[in-house]
C-alpha positions in Angstrom: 0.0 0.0 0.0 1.5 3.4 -1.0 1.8 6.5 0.9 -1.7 8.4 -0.9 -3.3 4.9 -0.2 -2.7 4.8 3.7 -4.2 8.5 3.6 -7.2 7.3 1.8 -8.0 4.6 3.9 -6.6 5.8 7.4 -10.1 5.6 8.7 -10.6 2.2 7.6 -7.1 1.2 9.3 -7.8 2.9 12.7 -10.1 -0.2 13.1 -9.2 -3.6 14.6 -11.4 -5.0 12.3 -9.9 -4.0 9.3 -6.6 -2.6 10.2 -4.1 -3.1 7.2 -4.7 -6.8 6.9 -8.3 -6.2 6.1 -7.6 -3.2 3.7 -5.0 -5.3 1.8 -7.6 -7.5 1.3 -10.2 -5.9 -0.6 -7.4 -3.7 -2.9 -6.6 -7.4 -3.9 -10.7 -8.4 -4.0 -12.4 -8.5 -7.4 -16.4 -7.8 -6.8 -19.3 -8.8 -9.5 -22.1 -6.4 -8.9 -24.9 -7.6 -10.7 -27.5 -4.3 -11.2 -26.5 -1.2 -12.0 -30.0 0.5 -11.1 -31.1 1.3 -7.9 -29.2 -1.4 -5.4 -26.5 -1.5 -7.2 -26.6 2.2 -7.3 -25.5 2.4 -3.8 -23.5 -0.4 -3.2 -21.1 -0.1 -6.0 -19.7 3.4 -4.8 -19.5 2.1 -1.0 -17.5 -0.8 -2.6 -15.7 1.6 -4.7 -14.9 4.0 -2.0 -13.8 1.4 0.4 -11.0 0.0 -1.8 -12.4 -2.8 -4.0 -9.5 -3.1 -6.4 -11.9 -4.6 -9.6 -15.5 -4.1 -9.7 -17.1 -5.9 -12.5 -20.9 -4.3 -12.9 -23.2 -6.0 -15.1 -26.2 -4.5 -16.4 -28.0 -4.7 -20.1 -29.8 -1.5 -19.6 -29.7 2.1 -20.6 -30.5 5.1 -18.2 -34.3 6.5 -18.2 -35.8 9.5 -16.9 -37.7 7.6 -14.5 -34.6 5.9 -13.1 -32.8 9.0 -11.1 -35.1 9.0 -8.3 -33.4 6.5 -6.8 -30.4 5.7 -8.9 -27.5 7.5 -7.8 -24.6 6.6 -10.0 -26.7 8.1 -13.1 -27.3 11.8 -13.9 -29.3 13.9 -15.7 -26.5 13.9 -18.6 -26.5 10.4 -18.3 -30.1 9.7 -19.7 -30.0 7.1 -22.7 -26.1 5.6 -21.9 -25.6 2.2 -20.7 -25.8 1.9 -16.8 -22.5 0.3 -16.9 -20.9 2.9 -18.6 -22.8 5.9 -16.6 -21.5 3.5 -13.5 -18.0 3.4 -14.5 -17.9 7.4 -15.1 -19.0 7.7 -11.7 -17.2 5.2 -9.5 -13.3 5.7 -11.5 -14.5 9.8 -10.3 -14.9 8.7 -7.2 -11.9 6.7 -6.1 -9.1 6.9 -9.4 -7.3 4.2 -7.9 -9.5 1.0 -8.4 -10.6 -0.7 -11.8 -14.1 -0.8 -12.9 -15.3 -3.5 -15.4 -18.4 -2.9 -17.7 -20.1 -5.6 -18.6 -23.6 -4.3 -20.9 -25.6 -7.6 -20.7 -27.7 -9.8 -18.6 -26.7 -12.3 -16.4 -26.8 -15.5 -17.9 -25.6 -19.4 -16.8 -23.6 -18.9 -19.2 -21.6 -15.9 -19.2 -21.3 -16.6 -15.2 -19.5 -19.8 -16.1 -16.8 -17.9 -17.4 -16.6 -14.6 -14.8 -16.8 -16.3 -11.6 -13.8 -17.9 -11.2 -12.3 -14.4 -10.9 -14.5 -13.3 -8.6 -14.6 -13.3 -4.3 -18.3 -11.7 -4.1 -21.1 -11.4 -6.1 -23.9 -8.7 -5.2 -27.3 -9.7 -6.6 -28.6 -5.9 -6.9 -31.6 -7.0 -9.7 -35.0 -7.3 -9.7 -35.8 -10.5 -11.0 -36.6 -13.5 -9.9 -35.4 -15.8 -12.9 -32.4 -14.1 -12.7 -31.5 -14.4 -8.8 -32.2 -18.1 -9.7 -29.4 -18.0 -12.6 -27.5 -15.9 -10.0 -27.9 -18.2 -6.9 -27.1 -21.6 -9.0 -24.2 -20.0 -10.9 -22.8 -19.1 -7.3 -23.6 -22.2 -5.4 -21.9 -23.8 -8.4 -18.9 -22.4 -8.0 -18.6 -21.9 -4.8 -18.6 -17.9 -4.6 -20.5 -16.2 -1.9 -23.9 -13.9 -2.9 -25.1 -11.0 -1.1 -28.5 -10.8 -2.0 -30.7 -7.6 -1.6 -34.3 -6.4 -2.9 -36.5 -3.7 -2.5 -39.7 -2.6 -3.4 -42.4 0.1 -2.6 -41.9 0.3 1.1 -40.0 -3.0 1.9 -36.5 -4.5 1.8 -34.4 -7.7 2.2 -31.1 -8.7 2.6 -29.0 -12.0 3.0 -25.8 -13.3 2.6 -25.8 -16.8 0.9 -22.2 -18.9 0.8 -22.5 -22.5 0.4 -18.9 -22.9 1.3 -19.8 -23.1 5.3 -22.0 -26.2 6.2 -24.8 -23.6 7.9 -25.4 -21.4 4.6 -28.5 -22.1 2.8 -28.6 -20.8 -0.6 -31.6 -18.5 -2.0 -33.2 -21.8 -3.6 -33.8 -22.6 -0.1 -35.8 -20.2 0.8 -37.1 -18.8 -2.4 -37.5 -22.6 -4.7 -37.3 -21.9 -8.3 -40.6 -23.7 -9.1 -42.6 -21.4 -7.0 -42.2 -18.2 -9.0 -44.3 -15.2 -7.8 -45.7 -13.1 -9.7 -43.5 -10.4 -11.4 -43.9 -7.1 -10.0 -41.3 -4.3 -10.5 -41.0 -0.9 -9.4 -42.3 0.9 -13.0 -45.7 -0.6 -12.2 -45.3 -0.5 -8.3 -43.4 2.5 -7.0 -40.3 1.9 -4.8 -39.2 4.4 -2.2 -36.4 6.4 -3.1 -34.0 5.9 -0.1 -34.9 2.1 0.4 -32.8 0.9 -2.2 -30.0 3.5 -0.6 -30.4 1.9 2.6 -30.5 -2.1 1.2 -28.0 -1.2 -1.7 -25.2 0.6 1.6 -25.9 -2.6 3.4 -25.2 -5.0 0.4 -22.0 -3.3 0.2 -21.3 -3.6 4.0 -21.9 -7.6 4.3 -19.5 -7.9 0.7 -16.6 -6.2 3.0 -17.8 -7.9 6.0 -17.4 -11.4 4.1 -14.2 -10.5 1.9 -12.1 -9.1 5.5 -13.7 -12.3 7.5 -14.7 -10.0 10.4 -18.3 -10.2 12.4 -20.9 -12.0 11.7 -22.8 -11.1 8.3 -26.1 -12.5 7.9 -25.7 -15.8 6.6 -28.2 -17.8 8.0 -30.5 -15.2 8.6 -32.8 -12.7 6.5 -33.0 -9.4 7.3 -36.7 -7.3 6.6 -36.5 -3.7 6.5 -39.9 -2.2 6.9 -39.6 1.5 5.2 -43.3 2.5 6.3 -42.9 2.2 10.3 -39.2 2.0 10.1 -39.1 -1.2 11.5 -36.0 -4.3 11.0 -36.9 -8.2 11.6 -34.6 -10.6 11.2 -35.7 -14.2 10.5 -33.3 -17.7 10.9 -33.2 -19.2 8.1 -31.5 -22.9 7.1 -30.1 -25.3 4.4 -32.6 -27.0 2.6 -31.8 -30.8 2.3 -33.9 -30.9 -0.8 -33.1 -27.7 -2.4 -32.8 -28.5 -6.6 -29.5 -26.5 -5.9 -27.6 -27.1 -3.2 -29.7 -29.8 -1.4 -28.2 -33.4 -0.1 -29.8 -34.8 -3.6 -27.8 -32.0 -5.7 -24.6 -30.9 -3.9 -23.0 -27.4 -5.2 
C-alpha cells in the first residue's frame, strides 16, 4: 500500500477490524455487482470507495428519466447511456485508484461460467426472480459467496448466501425456483427512493464484511426492513436438504 493509499484509507485502518490486513484484502478483492439500477446504485460506490480493487458491474440496460429518483450513480446527462458505462464514469470519479469493469448484458448461466472464477463476491442488486435463480445456482456452483438484496415500494431484504460453510442455505432454499411469484417491479409499483439506498449501503457492507472475514454477516439469517414504520426483523433461516441447488440430492 502506498503513501496516498494509507491516507485514503486511514479511517478504515484505525479499526481492529480492518486494520491493514483487512484493507490489503479488498485492494486485492475482485467484486461482480450484478444491477446497476437502484441497489446496485449504492453499493457499488461504498465498494468503490472502500478499496475494492476490480469491480465488474453487469447491467444490459440504458438510463431513463424515471430511473434518477433512486439511482444515484446516473445523472441527468447520463439519460440514454448504458448503466454500466454511466457507473464506470461515476465510481473511477470517485476513487481513481480501483478498476471498474463494464459488462452491458444480462446475467446469464452462461456468461457466469466464465466470470466467476475471478470473482470473491457477487452482489445480486436485480430485480428479477429468474435471474437471482441463474445468479444463486451459478454461485452455489462455483462456490462464490452472494449477497443478496431487494427492494420494493416500502419493503426490503437482505441475505448473505455462501455454500462454502456447512450452515449457509442458498436462495433456492428459501425462495425454490418452481414457485415463481408473480412479477412485479417498481415501474408498475413504485419503490421508495432511499430504500434501495439503505439495502443497496448494506449489500456493500456484508460484501466487506465477508471479503475481511470480520463479524458476523447475515448468513443464515434474513433481514426485513420495513420503510413504512421504520421497523428491522430478522428471520433464521436454514439449508434445505432438498433444495434442486444445493440440497443433499444436488450438492453445489
Amino acid at each position: 500500500m502506498n503513501d496516498e493509499q494509507l491516507l485514503r484509507y486511514s479511517r478504515h485502518l484505525l479499526l481492529d477490524e480492518i486494520d491493514l490486513a483487512g484493507q490489503e484484502k479488498l485492494l486485492k478483492s475482485h467484486v461482480l455487482v450484478i444491477g446497476a439500477g437502484g441497489l446496485g446504485s449504492a453499493a457499488a460506490p461504498y465498494l468503490a470507495a472502500a478499496g475494492i480493487g476490480t469491480i465488474t458491474l453487469m447491467d444490459f440496460d440504458a438510463v431513463e428519466l424515471t430511473n434518477l429518483q433512486r439511482q444515484i450513480m446516473h445523472a441527468q446527462h447520463s439519460v440514454g447511456s448504458s448503466k454500466v458505462d454511466s457507473g464506470k464514469r461515476f465510481l473511477e470519479a470517485l476513487n481513481p485508484s480501483i478498476r471498474v469493469i463494464p459488462l452491458q448484458e444480462r446475467a446469464t448461466a452462461s456468461n457466469l461460467t466464465s466470470i466467476l472464477p475471478s470473482i470473491d463476491v457477487v452482489l445480486d442488486c436485480t430485480d428479477n426472480f429468474a435471474t437471482r435463480q441463474v445468479i444463486n445456482a451459478a454461485c452455489a456452483q462455483h462456490r462464490v459467496a452472494l449477497v443478496s438484496g431487494s427492494a420494493l415500494r416500502l419493503d426490503g431484504q437482505l441475505s448473505v448466501f455462501d455454500v462454502k460453510r456447512a450452515d449457509s442455505p442458498c436462495y433456492a432454499c428459501i425462495f425454490p425456483p418452481d414457485e415463481a411469484p408473480e412479477e412485479i417491479n417498481c415501474a408498475t409499483m413504485g419503490v421508495f427512493s432511499p430504500l434501495v439506498g439503505i439495502i443497496g449501503t448494506m449489500q456493500a457492507a456484508q460484501a466487506l464484511q465477508v471479503l475481511i472475514g470480520f463479524g458476523s454477516p447475515l448468513i443464515g439469517r434474513l433481514l426485513l426492513w420495513n420503510a413504512r414504520n421504520t421497523q428491522i426483523e430478522t428471520i433464521q433461516i436454514s439449508r434445505n436438504p432438498d433444495c434442486p441447488v444445493c440440497g443433499q440430492r444436488h450438492p453445489a
